[in-house]
MISESE-731676 format. One record per residue: x, y, z of N, C-alpha, C in turn; residue in one letter. Coordinates in pm, whole numbers, plus 32768, in hexadecimal, padded with zeros to 4 digits. Last residue first. Example, Ala and Ser with C-alpha at 12.3 -4.5 7.8 and 13.67 -1.06 7.14 Angstrom:
BEGIN
85057F1F82C485577F9682CA850A80038313S
85277DC7830C84CE7E3E830C85287EB6830CA
This chain:
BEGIN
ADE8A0E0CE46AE23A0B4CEB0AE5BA021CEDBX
AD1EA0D3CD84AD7FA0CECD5AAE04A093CDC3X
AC54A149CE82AC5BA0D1CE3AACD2A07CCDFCX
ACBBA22CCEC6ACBAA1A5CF39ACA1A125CEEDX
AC8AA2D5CDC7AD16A2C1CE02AD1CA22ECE6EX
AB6FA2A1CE01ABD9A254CD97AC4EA262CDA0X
AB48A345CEDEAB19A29DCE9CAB36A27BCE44X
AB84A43ECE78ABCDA3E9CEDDAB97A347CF0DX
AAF1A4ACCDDAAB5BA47ECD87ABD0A423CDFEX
AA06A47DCE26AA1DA452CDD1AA85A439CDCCX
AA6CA58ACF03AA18A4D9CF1CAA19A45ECECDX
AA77A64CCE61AAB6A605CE77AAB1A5AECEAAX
A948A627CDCBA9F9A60BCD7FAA22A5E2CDC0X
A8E6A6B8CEB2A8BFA61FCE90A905A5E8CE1BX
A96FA7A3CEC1A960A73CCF5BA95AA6CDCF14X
A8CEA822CDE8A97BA812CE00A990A7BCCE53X
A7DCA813CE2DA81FA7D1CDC1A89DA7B4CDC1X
A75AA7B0CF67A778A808CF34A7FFA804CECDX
A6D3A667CF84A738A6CDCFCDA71FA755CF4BX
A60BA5B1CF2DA5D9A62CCF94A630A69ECFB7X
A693A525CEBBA61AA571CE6CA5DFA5B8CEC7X
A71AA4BDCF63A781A4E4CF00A712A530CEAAX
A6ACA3D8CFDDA6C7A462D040A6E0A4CACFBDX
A65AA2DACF76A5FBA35BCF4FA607A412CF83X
A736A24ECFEAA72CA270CF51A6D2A2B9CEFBX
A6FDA239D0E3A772A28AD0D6A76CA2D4D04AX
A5F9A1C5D0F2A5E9A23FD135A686A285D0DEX
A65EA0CED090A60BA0FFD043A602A1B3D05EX
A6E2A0A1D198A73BA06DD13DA707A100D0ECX
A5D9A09DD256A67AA0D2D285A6B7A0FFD1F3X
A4D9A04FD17AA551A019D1D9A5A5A07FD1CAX
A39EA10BD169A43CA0DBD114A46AA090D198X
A29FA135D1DBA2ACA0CCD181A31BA0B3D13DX
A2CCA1FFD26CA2C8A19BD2C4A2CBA101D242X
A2F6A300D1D5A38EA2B1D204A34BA238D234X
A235A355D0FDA233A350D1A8A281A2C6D188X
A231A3B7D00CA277A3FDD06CA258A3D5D0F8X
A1B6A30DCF47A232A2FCCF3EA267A33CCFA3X
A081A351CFB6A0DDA2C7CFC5A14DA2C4CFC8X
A096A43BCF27A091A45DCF91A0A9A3B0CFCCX
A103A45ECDAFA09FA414CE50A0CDA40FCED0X
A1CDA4C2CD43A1BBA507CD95A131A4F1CDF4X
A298A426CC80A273A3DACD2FA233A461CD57X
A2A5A4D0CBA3A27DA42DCB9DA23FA3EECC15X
A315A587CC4EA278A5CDCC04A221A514CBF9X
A410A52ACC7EA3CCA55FCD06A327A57BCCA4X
A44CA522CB51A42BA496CBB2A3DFA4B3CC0BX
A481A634CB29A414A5DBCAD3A3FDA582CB1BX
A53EA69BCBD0A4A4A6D4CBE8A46CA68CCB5EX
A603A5F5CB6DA5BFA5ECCBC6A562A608CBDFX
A61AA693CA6FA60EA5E9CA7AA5DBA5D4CAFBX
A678A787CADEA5F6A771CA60A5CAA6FCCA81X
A773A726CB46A711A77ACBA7A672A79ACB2AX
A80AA704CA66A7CEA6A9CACEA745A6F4CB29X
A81AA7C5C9D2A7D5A766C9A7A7AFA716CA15X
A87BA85DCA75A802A8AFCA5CA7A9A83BCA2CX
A984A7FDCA83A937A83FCB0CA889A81FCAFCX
A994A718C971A9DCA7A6C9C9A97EA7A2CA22X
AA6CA5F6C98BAA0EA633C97AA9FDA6AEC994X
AB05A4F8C995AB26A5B2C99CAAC7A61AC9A5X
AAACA423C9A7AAAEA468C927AAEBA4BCC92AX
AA9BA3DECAD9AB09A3C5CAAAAAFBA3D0CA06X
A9B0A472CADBAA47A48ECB21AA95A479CAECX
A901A3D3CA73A8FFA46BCA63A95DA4BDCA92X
A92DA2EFCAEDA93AA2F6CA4FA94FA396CA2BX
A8C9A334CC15A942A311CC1BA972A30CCB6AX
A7A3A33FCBC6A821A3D7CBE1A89DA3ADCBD2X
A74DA249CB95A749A2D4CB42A7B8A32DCB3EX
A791A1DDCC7BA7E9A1C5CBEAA7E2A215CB96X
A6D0A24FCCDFA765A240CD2CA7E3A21FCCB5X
A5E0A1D6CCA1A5FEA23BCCC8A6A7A25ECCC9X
A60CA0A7CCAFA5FDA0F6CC3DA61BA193CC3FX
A5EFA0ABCDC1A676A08CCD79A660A0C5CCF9X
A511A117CE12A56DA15ACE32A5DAA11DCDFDX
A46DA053CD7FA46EA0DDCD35A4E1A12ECD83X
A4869F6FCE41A4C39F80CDCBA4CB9FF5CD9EX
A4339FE2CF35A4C29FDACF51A4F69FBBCE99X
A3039FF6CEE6A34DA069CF2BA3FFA067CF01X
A2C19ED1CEB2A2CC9F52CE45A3429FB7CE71X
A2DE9E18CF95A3559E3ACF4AA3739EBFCEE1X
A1E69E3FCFD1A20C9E73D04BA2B69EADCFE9X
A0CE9E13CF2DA15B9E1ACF2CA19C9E68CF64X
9FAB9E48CF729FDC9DA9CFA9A07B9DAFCF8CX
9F9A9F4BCF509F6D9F37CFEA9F9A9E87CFDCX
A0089F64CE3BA0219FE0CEBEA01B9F89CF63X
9F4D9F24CD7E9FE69EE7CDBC9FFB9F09CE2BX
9E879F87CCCB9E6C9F76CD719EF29F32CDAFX
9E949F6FCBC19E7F9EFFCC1B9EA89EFCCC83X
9EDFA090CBC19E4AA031CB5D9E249FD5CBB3X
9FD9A0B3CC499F26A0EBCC709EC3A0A7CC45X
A058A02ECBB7A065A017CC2A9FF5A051CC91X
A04FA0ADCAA9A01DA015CA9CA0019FD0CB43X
A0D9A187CAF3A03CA190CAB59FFAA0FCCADAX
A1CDA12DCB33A17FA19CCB8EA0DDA17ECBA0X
A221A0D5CA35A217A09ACA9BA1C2A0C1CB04X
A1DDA1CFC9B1A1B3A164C974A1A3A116C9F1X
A2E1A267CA25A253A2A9C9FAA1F8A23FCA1DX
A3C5A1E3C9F6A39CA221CA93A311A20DCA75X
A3B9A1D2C8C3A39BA185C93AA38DA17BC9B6X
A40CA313C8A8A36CA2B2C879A360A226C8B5X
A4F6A2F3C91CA494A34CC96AA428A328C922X
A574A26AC889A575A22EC91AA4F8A270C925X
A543A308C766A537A26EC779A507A230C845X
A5D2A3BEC7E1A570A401C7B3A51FA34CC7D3X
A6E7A391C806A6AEA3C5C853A622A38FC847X
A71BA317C713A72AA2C7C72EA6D8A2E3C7D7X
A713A40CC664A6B0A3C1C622A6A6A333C6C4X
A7DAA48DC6A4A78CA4C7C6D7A71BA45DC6DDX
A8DAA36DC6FCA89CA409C6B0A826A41CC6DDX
A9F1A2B0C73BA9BDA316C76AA967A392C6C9X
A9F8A147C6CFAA1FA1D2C6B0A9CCA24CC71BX
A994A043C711A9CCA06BC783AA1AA11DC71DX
A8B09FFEC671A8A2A04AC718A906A064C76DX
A9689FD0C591A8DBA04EC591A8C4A074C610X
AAAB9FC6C5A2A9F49F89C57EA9B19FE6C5E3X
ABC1A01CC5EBAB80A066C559AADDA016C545X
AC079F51C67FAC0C9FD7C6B9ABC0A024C65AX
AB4F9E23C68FABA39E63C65FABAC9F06C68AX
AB649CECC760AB5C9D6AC75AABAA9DBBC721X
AACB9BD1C6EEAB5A9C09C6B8AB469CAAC6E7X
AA339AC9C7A4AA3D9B6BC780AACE9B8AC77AX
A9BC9991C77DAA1099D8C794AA399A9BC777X
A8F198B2C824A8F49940C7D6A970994DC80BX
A8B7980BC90EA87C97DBC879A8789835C80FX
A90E978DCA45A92397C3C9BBA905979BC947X
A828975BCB16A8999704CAC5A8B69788CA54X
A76C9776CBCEA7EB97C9CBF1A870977ECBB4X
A62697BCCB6EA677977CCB73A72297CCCB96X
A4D097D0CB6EA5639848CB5BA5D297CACB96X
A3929817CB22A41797C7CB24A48997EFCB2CX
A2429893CB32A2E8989ACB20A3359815CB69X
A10398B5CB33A125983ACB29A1D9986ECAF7X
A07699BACAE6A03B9948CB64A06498D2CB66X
A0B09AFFCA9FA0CB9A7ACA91A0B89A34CAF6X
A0A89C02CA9DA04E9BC6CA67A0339B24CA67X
A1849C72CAF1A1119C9ACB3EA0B09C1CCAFFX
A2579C06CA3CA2459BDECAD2A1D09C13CB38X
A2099CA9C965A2169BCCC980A1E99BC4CA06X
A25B9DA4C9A4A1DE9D74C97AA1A99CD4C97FX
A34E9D7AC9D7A3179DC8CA5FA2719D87CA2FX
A3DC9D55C8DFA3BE9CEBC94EA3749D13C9D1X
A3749E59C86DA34E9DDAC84DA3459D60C8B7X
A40A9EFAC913A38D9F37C8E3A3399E66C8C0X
A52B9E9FC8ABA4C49EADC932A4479ED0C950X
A5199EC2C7A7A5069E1AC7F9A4D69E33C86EX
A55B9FBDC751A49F9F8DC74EA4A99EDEC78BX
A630A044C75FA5E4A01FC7CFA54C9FC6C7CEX
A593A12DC67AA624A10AC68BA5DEA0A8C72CX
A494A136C574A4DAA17DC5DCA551A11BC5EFX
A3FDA0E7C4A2A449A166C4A1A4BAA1ADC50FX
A2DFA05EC4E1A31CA082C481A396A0F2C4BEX
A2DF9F4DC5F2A2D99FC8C5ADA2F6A01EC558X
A29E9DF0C5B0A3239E77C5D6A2DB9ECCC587X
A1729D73C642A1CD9D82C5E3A2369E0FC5CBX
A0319CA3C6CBA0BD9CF1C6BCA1449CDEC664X
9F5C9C59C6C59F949CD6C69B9FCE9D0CC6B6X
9F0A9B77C7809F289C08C7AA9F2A9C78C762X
9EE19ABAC68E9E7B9AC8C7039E919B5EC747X
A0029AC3C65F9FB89B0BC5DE9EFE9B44C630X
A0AF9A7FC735A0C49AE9C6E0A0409B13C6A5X
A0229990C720A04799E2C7A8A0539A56C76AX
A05698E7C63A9FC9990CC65F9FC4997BC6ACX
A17E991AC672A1319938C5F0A09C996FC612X
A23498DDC77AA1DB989CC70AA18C9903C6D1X
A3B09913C74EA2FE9971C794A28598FBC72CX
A4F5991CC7E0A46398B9C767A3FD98C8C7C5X
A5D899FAC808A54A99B2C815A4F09988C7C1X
A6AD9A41C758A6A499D6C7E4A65399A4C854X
A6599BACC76CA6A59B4CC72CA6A79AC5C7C2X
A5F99C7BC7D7A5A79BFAC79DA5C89BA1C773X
A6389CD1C958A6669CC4C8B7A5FE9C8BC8A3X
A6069CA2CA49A5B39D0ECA18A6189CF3C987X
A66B9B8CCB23A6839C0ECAF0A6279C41CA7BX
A5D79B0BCC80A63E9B02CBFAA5EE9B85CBD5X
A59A9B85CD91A5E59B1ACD66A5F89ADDCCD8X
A5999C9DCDE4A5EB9C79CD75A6369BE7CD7EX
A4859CD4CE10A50E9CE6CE89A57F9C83CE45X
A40D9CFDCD3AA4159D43CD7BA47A9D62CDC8X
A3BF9BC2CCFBA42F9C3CCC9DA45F9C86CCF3X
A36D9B72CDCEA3E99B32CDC5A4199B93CD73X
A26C9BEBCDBFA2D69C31CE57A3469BE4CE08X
A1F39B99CCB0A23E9C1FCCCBA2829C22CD48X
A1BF9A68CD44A2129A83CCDBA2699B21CCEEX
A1219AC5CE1BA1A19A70CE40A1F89AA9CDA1X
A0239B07CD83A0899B87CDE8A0F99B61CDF7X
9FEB9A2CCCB2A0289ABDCC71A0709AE8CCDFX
A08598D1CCF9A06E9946CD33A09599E1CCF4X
A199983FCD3CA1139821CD0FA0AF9868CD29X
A2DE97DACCDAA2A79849CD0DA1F79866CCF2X
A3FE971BCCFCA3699717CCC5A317977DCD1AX
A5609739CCF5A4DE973ECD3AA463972ECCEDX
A6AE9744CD56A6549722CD0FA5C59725CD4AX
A76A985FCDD6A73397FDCDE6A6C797C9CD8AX
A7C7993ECD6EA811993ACDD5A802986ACDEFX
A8079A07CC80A7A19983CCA3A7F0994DCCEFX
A8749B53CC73A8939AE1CC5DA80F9A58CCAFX
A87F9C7CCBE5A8379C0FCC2FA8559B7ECC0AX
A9BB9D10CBB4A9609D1FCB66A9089C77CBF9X
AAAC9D6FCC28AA499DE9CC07A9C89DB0CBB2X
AB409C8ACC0CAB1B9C82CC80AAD99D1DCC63X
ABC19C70CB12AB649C04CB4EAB089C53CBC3X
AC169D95CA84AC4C9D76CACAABAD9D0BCAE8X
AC629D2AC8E6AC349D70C949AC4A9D42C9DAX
ACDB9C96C858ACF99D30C81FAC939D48C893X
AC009B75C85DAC729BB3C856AC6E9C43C84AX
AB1E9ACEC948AB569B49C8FAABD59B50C8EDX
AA2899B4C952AAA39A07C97BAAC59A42C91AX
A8E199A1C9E4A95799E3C978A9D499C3C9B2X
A7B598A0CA5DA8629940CA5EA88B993CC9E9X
A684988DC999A715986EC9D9A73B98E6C9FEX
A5109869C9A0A59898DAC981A5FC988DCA03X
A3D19843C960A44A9819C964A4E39863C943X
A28E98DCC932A31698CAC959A38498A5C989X
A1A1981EC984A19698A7C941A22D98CCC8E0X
A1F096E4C968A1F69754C9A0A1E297C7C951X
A19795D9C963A16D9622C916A144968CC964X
A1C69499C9AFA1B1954BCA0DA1799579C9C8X
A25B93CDC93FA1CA93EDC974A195944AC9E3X
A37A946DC950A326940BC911A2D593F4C95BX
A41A953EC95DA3509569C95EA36294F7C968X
A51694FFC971A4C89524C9E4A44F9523C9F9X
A53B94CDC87FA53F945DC8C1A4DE9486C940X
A55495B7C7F3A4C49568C7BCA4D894F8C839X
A6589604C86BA5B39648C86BA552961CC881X
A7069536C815A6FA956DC8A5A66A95A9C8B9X
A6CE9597C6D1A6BD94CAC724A6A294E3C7AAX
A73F9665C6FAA6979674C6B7A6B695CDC717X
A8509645C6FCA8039680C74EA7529685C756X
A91595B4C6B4A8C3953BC6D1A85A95BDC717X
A9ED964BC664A9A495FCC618A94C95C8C643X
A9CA97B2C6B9A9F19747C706A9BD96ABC692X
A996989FC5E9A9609839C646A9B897CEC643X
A9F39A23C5C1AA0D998EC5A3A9BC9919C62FX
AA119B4EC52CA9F29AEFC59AA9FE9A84C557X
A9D59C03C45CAA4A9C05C470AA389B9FC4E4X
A8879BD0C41AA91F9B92C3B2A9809BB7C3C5X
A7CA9B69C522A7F69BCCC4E4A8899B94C4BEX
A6CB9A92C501A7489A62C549A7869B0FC51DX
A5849A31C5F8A5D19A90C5C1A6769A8BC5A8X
A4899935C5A8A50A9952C5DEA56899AFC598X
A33A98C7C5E7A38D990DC596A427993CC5CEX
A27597B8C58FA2D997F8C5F4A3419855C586X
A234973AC4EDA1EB9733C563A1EC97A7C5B8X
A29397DAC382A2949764C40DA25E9788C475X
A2409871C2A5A1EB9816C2AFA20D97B9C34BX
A2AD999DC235A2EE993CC2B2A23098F0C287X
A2929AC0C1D0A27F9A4CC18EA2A299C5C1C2X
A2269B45C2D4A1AA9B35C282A1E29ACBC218X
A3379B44C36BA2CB9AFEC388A2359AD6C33DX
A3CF9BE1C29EA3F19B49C2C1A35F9B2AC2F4X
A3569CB1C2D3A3399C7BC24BA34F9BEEC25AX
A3859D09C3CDA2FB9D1BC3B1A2DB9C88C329X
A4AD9D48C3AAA45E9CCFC3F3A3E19CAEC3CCX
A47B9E2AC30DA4C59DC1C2F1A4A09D17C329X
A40B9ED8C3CCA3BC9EABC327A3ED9E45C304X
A4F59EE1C492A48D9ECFC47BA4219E97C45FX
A5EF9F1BC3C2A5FF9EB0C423A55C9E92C447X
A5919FD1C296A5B29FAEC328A5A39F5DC34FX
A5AB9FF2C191A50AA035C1D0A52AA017C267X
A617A033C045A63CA041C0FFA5CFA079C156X
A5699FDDBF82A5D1A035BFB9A5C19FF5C00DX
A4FE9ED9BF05A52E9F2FBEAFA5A29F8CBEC6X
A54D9DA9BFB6A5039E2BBF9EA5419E9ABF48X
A5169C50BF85A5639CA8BF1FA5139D40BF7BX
A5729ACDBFD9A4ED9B55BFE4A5319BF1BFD0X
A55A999EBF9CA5A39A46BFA6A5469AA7BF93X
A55B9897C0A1A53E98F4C07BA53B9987C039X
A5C69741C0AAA5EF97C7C0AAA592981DC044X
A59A9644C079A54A9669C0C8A58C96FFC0EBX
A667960DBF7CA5C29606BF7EA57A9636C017X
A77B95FDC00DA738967DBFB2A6B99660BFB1X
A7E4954FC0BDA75C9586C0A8A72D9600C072X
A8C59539C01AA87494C2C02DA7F294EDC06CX
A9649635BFCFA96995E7C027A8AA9595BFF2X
A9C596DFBEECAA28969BBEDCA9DF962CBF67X
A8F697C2BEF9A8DF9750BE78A95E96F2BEC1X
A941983DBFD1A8CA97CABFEBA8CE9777BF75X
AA2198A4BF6EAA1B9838BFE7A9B4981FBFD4X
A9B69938BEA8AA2198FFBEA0AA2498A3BEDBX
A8FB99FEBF41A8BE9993BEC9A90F9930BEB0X
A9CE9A92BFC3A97099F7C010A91A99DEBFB8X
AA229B27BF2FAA8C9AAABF66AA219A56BFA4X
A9789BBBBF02A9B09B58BE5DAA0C9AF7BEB7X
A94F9C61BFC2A8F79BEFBF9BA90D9B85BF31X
AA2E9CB2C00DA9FC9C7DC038A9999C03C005X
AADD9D94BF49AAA99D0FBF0FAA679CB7BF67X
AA269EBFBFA7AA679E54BF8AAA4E9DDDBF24X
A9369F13BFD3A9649F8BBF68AA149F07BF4CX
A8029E84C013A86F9E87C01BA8AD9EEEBF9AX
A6AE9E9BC049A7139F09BFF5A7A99F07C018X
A6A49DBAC0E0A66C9E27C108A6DE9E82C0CAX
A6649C89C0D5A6BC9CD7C08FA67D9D66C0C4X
A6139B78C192A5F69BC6C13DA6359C62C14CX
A5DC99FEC15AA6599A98C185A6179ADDC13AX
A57A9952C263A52199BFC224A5A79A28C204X
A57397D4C274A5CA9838C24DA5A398B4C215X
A4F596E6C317A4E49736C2B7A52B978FC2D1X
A5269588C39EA550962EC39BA52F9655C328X
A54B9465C425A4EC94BBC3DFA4EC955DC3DDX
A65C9437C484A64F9424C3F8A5B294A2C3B6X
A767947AC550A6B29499C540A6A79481C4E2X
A85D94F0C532A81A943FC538A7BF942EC53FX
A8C795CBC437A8A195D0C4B5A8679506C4D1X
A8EA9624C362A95695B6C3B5A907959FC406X
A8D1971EC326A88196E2C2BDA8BD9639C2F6X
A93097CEC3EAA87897D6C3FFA8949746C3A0X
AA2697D1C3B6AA0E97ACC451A97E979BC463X
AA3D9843C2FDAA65978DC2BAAA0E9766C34EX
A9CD993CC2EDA96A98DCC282A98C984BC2BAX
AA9B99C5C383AA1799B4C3D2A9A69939C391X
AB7F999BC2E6AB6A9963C37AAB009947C39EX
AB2D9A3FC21BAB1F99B3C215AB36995BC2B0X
AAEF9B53C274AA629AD8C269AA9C9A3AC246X
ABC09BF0C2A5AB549BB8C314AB289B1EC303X
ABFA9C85C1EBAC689C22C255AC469BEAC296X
AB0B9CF8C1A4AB419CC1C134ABD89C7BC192X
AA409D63C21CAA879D34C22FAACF9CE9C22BX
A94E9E2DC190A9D19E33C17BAA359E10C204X
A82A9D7CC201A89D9E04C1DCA90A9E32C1F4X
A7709C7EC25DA7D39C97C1FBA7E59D32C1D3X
A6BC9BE7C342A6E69C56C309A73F9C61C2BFX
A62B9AA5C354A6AF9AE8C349A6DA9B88C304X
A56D99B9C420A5949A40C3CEA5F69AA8C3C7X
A521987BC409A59E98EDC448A5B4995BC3C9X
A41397D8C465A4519814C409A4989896C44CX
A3DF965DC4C5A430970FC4E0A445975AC46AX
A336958BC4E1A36395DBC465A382967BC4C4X
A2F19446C562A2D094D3C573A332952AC524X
């Protein structure tokens, strides 16, 4: 069976050979290699022509060239239209794999042939314990079963460190959105509604380099704007297909989503006026009469939707005293 691991390339010219020797090593033999260049202004890409010519599977490596800078995205998009394997696997070029991690993967389907297969991480430059962790290994058989497991967060909403099959993808139509910031969640929210056959495992098979200067973790407007088109989207896709009345979990996820919103919008600085804008956009996103009867949040969920009802100054400081307790 043929993985193909797709590799964004922009300017991370300290990055990529870590990330090339750790993809082009790996003990999985049948692998395809999708790098593709997304208007580096570096030498990024002259260093991993470098490394791949210098390793033993240069022939099953892919280079794929865009003119400009079209995004993380489009970027993916491309890997996947020139990718030929079963299965497709996201790696991003400041990250790194475990060597034997695709072998762990492909081992699990063997004769499954899961929609999706996805390991843990572990992180550097960031804190472990803010991000979902796979608590337990499992086989998940079932579209509603599948989404409640996203839902009540038994594994995580990145794309990186899941091998998605191909057919699954392309049968759905699905593919990252042009332009925005956040579009994995948007994405894996889309797998997991759609999918009738997951794997999740609680081995490590990814590693994340968190940097303070990559794209999602900077504060801007663009990055607002991004969440709040996925509020949107999600919302939409959660009416289409009638979610409402078999996902009991929806409720308590959008209130985490919720909750992170503001808490980003805080801790930016943000001013008064901006927040209090941002909000009366979400409250417009949730303004179904579903989202307002308390009987479908938990206790928990109830606390993290209070903060869009208080009165603006009130719901700062709310904000800003959940993260002081956090930090705590």
């Amino acid at each position: 069976m043929k993985v193909s691991i797709i590799i964004p390339i922009y300017n991370v010219s300290p990055y990529i050979e870590r990330c090339l020797q750790s993809a082009l090593n790996q003990t999985y033999k049948e692998i395809e290699y999708v790098c593709v260049n997304d208007g580096s202004t570096d030498d990024s890409f002259e260093k991993a022509k470098k490394i791949i010519a210098s390793n033993s599977r240069e022939d099953q490596v892919v280079l794929v060239e865009h003119k400009k800078n079209e995004g993380i995205a489009i970027t993916r998009n491309t890997g996947i239209e020139h990718s030929t394997g079963e299965y497709i696997y996201f790696l991003d070029s400041d990250d790194e794999l475990p060597l034997n991690a695709i072998e762990i993967l492909v081992a699990a389907n063997d004769g499954i042939a899961a929609d999706i297969v996805l390991g843990d991480f572990d992180i550097t430059g960031g804190r472990r314990e803010e991000y979902v962790k796979i608590k337990k290994s499992d086989t998940i058989i079932g579209k509603e079963k599948i989404l409640n497991s996203f839902l009540s967060l038994q594994w995580y909403d990145g794309t990186c460190n899941k091998m998605v099959k191909r057919s699954f993808l392309e049968e759905n139509g699905i593919s990252f959105r042009r332009g925005i910031i956040h579009e994995d969640i948007l994405w894996s929210f889309e797998i997991a509604m759609y999918a009738s056959c997951l794997i999740f495992l609680n081995r490590k098979t990814y590693i994340y380099h968190i940097r303070p200067n990559s794209i999602t973790q900077k504060v801007s407007d663009k990055n607002f704007r991004s969440l709040l088109f996925v509020m949107k989207e999600m919302v939409e896709l959660s009416t289409k297909n009638n979610l409402y009345s078999s996902q009991s979990e929806l409720f308590n996820y959008f209130s985490n989503i919720k909750i992170y919103f503001l808490k980003e919008l805080v801790r930016s600085k943000a001013s008064v006026e901006y927040i209090k804008k941002s909000r009366t956009e979400v409250n417009h996103i949730f303004s179904n009469k579903i989202f307002n009867s308390l009987g479908n949040y938990s206790f928990a969920s109830i606390l993290k939707i209070l903060p869009y009802k208080l009165p603006i100054h009130l719901s700062i400081l709310y904000i800003k005293v959940i993260l002081c307790l956090k930090r705590g």
